[in-house]
TIZA-580723 format. One line per field, with one value per residue (C-alpha): residue number from 1; residue in one letter; y, x, z. Coordinates in steps of 0.001 Angstrom, whole numbers. Example, Ala and Ser with C-alpha at 12.3 -4.5 7.8 and 13.67 -1.06 7.14 Angstrom:
BEGIN
resi = 1/2
resn = A/S
c2 = -4500/-1060
c1 = 12300/13670
c3 = 7800/7140
END
This chain:
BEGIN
resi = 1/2/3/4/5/6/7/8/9/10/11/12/13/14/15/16/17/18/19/20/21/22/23/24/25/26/27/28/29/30/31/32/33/34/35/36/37/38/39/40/41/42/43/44/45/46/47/48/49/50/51/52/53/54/55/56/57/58/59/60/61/62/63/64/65/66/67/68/69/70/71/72/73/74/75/76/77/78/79/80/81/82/83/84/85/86/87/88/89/90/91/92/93/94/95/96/97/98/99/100/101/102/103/104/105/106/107/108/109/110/111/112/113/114/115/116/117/118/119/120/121/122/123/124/125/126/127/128/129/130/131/132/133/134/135/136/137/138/139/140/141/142/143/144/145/146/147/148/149/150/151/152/153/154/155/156/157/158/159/160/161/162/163/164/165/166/167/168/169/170/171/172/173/174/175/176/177/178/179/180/181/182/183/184/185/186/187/188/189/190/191/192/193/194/195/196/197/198/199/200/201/202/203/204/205/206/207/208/209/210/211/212/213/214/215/216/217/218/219/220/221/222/223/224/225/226/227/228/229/230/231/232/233/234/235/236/237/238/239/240/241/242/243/244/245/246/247/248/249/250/251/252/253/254/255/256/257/258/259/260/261/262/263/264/265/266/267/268/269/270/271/272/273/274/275/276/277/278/279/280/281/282/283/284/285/286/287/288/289/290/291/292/293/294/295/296/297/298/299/300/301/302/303/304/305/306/307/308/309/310/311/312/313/314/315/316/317/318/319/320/321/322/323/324/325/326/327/328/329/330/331/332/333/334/335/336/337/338/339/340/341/342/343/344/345/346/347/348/349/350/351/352/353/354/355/356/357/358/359/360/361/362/363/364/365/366/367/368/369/370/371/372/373/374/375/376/377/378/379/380/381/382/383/384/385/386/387/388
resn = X/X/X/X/X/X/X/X/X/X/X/X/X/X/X/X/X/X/X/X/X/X/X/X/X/X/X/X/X/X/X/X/X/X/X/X/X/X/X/X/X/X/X/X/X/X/X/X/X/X/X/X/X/X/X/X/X/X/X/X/X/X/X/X/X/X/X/X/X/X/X/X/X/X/X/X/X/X/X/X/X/X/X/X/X/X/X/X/X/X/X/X/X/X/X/X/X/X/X/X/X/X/X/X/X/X/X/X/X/X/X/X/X/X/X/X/X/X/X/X/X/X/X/X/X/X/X/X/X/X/X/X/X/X/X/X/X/X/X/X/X/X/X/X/X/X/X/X/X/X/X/X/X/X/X/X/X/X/X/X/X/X/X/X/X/X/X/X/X/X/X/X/X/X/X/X/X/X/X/X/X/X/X/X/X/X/X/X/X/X/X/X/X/X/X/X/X/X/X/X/X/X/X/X/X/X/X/X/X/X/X/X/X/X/X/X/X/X/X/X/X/X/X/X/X/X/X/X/X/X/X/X/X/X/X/X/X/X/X/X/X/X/X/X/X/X/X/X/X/X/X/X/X/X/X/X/X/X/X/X/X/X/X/X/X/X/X/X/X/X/X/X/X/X/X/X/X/X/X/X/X/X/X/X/X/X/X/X/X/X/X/X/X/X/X/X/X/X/X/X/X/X/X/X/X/X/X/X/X/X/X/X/X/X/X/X/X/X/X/X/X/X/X/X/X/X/X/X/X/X/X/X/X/X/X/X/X/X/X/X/X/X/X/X/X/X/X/X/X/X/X/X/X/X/X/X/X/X/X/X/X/X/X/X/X/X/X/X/X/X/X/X/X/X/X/X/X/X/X/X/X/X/X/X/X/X/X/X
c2 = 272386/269641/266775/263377/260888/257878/253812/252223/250610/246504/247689/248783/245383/243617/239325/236440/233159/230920/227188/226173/222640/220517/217227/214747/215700/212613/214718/218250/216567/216151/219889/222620/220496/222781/225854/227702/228013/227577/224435/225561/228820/229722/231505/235205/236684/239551/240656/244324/245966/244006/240955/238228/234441/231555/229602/226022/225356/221697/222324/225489/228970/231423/231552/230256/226914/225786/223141/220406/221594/222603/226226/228103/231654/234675/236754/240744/240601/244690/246475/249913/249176/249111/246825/245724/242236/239120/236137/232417/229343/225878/222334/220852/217926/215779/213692/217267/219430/221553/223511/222878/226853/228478/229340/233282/234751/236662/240559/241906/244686/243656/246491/246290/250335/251332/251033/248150/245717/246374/243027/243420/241430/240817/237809/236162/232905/229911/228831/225425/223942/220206/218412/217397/213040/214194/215697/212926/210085/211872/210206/213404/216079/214181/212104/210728/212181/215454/218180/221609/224700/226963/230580/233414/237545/240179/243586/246848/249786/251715/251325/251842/252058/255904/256696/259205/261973/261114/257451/255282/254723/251570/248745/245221/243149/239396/236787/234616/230928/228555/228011/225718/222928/224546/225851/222469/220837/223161/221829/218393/219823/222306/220134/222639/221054/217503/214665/211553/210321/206811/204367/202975/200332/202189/205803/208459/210387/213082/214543/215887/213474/215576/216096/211921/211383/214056/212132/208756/206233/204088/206471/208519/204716/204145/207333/208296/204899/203283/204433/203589/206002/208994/208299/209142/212717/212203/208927/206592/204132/201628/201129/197606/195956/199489/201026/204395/206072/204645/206084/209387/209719/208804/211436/213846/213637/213690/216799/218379/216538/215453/212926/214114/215281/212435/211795/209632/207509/204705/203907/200250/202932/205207/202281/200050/203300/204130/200487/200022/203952/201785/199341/201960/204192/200377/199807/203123/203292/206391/206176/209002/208123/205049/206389/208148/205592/203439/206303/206325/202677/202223/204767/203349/199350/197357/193544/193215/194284/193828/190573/191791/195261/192716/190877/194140/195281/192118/191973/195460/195636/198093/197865/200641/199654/195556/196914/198908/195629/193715/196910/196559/192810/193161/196049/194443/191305/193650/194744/191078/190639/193613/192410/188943/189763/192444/189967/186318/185297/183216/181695/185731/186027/183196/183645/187630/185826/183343/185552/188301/186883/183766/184680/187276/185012/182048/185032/185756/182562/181626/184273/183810/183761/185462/188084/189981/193608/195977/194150/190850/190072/192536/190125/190343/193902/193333/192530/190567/187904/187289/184301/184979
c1 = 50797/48365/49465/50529/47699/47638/47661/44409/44778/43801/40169/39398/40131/37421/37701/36014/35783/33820/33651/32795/31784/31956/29653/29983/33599/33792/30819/32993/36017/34698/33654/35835/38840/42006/39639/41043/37403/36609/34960/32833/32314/30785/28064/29052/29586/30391/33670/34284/31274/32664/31259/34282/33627/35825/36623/37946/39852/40806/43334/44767/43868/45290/48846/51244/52411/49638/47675/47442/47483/44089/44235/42217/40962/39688/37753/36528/33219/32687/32449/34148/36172/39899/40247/43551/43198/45319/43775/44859/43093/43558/41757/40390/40981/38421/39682/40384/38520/41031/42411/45558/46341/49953/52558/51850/48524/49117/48199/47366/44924/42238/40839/37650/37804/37372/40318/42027/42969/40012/38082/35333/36424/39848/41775/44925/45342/46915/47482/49646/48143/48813/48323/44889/46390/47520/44201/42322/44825/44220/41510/42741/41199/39022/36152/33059/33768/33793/36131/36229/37942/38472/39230/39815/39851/40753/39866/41040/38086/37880/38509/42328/44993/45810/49529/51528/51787/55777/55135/55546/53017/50668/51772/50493/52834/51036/53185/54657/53242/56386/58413/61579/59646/58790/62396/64320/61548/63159/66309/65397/63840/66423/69173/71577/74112/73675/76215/74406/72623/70319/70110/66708/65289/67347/65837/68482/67471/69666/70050/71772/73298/73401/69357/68784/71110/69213/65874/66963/69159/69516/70358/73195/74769/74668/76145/78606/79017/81136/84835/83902/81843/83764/86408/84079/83792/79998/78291/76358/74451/71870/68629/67008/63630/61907/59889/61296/57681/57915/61301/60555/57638/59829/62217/59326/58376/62321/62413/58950/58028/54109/53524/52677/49422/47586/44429/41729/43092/40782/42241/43933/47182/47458/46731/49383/51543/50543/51639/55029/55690/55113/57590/59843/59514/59840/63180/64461/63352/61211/58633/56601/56207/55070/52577/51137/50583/49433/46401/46078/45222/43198/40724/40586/39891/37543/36672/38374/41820/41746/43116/46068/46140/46250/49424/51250/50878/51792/54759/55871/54736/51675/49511/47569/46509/46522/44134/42186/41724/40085/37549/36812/36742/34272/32150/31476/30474/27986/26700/25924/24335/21849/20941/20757/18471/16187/16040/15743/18680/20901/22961/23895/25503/27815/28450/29564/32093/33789/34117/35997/36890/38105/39551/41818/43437/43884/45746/47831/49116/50139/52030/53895/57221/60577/61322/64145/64931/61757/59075/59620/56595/53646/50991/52039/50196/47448/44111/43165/45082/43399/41028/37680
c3 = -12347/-11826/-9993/-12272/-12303/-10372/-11230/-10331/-6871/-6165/-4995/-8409/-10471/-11388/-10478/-11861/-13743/-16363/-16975/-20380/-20396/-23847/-23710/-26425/-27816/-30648/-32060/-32320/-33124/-36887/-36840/-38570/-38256/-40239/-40667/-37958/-36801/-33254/-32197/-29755/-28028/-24364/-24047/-22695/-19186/-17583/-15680/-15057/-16728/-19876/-21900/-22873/-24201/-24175/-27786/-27794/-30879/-32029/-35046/-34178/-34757/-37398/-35074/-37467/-36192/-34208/-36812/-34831/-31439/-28686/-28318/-26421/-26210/-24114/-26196/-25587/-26661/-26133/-28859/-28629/-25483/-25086/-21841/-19902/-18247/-17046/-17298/-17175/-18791/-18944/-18590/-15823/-14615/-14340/-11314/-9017/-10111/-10283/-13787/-15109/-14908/-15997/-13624/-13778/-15097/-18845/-18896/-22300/-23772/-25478/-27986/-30178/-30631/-34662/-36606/-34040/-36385/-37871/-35880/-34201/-31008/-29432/-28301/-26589/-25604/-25760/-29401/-28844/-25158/-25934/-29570/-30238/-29907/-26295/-24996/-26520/-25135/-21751/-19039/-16654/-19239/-21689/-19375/-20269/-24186/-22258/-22071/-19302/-19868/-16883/-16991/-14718/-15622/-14018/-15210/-14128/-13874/-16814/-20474/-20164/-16963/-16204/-15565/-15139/-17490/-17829/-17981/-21361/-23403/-22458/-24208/-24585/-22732/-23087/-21277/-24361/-24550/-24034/-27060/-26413/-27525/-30567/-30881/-30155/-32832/-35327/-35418/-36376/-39247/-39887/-39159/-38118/-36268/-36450/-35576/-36298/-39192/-38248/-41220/-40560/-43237/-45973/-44979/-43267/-40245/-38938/-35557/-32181/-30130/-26971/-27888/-27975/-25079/-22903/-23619/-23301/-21341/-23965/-26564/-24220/-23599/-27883/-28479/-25491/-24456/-27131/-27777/-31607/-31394/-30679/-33450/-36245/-37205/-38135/-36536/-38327/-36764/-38437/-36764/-37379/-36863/-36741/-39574/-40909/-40024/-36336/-35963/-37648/-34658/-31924/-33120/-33162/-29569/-28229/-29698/-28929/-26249/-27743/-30534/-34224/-35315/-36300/-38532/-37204/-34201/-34959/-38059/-38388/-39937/-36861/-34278/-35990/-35491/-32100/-31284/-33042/-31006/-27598/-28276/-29878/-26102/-24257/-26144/-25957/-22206/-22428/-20077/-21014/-24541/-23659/-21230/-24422/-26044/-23847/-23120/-26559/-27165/-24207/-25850/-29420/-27895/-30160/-29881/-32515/-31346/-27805/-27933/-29552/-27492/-24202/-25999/-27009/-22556/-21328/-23224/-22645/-18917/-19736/-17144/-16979/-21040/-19997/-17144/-19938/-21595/-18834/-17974/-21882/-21799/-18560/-20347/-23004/-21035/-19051/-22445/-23722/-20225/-20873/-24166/-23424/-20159/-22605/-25336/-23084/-25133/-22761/-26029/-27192/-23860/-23718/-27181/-26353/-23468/-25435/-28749/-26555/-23427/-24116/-27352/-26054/-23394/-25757/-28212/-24476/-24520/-27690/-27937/-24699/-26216/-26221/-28821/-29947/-29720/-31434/-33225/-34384/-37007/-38065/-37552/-33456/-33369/-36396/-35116/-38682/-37114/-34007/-34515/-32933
END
């Protein structure tokens, strides 16, 4: 009787790793957006005697639940092969160097043979990395409108790992992507369970106290804090000087941890969102929220809402974004410089200083003045009103 056959040993795994770098990302951004087409692909390369690509998606793939969300890809580009591999992939960021890699690398088999599925190339990957608003409110991973996707492969020799004759057959095992987000998300919309319903502006919201007090300080004091509280069956507590929509999005990322998929963040809509979120995260006292959103806004400043983008940090002790404001203030000062030098026009320069500069610290102080709880009027956040 022949002796069983052997696993492969560590000197017959094949090693190694691909970059793909994406340059001018507010260009892809507007490509295949909700197709569940990738938005850019790497050119091949070779790991184990096989060829494999990388495929950056912006809005998902076809894994149910992940519109919205970055998702990335390892792709068997062999036809006619049947490969086991782990791999791991994730950004880099920008400031190391280094990628933003998963605890433990995933092993799956990748199989292109006739028949598989019948696809002509095989994936895994990471279908829900981070929500398209968080990658692009991110300076660590979006830099320079440019993004990096690391990945590393490791192939064992041979189109398929022997065993022994009385082992199992092989089965893919890929390590699952993390799901309690996705799971705790569910119950907001589900509902199952919940013990408070928020009145806010007329519109009910229900959810999990344990959930809100979990997330925030603020919340835990509202809702364990008060022996009012705890004498009605099902609580009920009205929400004021916050829009239903603001509230809805807070809700959102207590539950999931990321903000909602968003449209266009340069809309006056989603900014006006973004900043009424801030304050929400300020007065809630949820300090990575509000370091969202803060990101968020420093990437979508325009002269014509800086002024009131510098109003909405100072008040809310922002200052990475009120430190965004003066680099855009001073950019754009460099800018009229340039032009004014190119063009011998002294007057366009001052002019460029005292229609942003000047303009946006005038807007400071006026509206150096208390305010209640949330947001007090719209027109503190709407860049119409600022008077150039």
């Amino acid at each position: 009787m022949p002796p069983p056959e052997t696993p492969y040993t560590a000197d017959e795994a094949a090693r190694g790793a691909h970059v793909l770098q994406l340059t001018g990302y507010s260009g892809l951004r507007t490509c295949n957006i909700g197709t569940a087409r990738w938005v850019h692909q790497s050119a091949a390369f070779a790991v184990g005697g096989y060829d494999w690509v990388l495929r950056f998606y912006l809005d998902g793939d076809d894994e149910p639940g992940s519109e919205g969300y970055v998702t990335l890809k390892l792709v068997l580009f062999t036809s006619h092969a049947r490969v086991r591999a782990s791999f791991n992939l994730g950004l880099v960021d920008h400031a190391t160097g280094r990628p933003a890699f998963q605890p433990l690398d995933v092993t799956a088999v990748f199989d292109t043979t006739p028949g598989h599925r019948g696809r002509k190339h095989s994936s895994h990957g990471r279908p829900r990395l981070m929500t398209r608003c968080e990658l692009e409110a991110s300076p660590a991973y979006l830099h320079d409108d440019a993004v990096a996707v690391a990945c590393v492969v490791t192939v064992v020799s041979g189109s398929t790992t022997r065993r022994a004759r009385s082992a199992p057959p092989d089965i893919p095992l890929p390590e699952p992507e993390p799901d309690l987000p996705q799971h705790i998300g569910e119950l907001l919309v589900s509902q199952d369970g919940a013990d408070v319903t928020f009145d806010v502006d007329g519109e009910a919201f229900a959810a999990h106290r344990i959930i809100l007090a979990a997330r925030s300080p603020v919340f835990e004091e509202e809702l364990y804090g008060s022996p009012a509280m705890e004498t009605d069956a099902h609580h009920h507590v009205t929400v004021r000087d916050m829009r239903p929509a603001v509230f809805r999005a807070l809700l959102h990322f207590i539950y999931t941890d990321s903000v909602p998929a968003m449209g266009d963040l340069g809309t006056d809509e989603t900014r006006e969102l973004i900043q009424h979120l801030l304050v929400a995260a300020d007065r809630y006292d949820m300090d990575r929220l509000r370091v969202v959103c803060e990101h968020i806004l420093a990437r979508i400043i325009q002269e014509e809402t800086v002024a009131s983008t510098l109003v909405l940090a100072d008040r809310h002790r922002c200052d990475r974004l009120k430190q965004a404001c003066v680099d855009f203030m001073a950019s754009s000062d460099q800018v009229g410089d340039d032009a004014a030098r190119s063009n011998g026009e002294d007057d366009r320069r001052k002019e460029n200083r005292a229609n942003i500069t000047k303009s946006a610290f005038d807007y400071v102080s006026v509206q150096k003045r208390p305010i209640q709880d949330g947001i007090q009027t719209k027109h503190l956040y709407c860049p119409d009103d600022v008077k150039q």
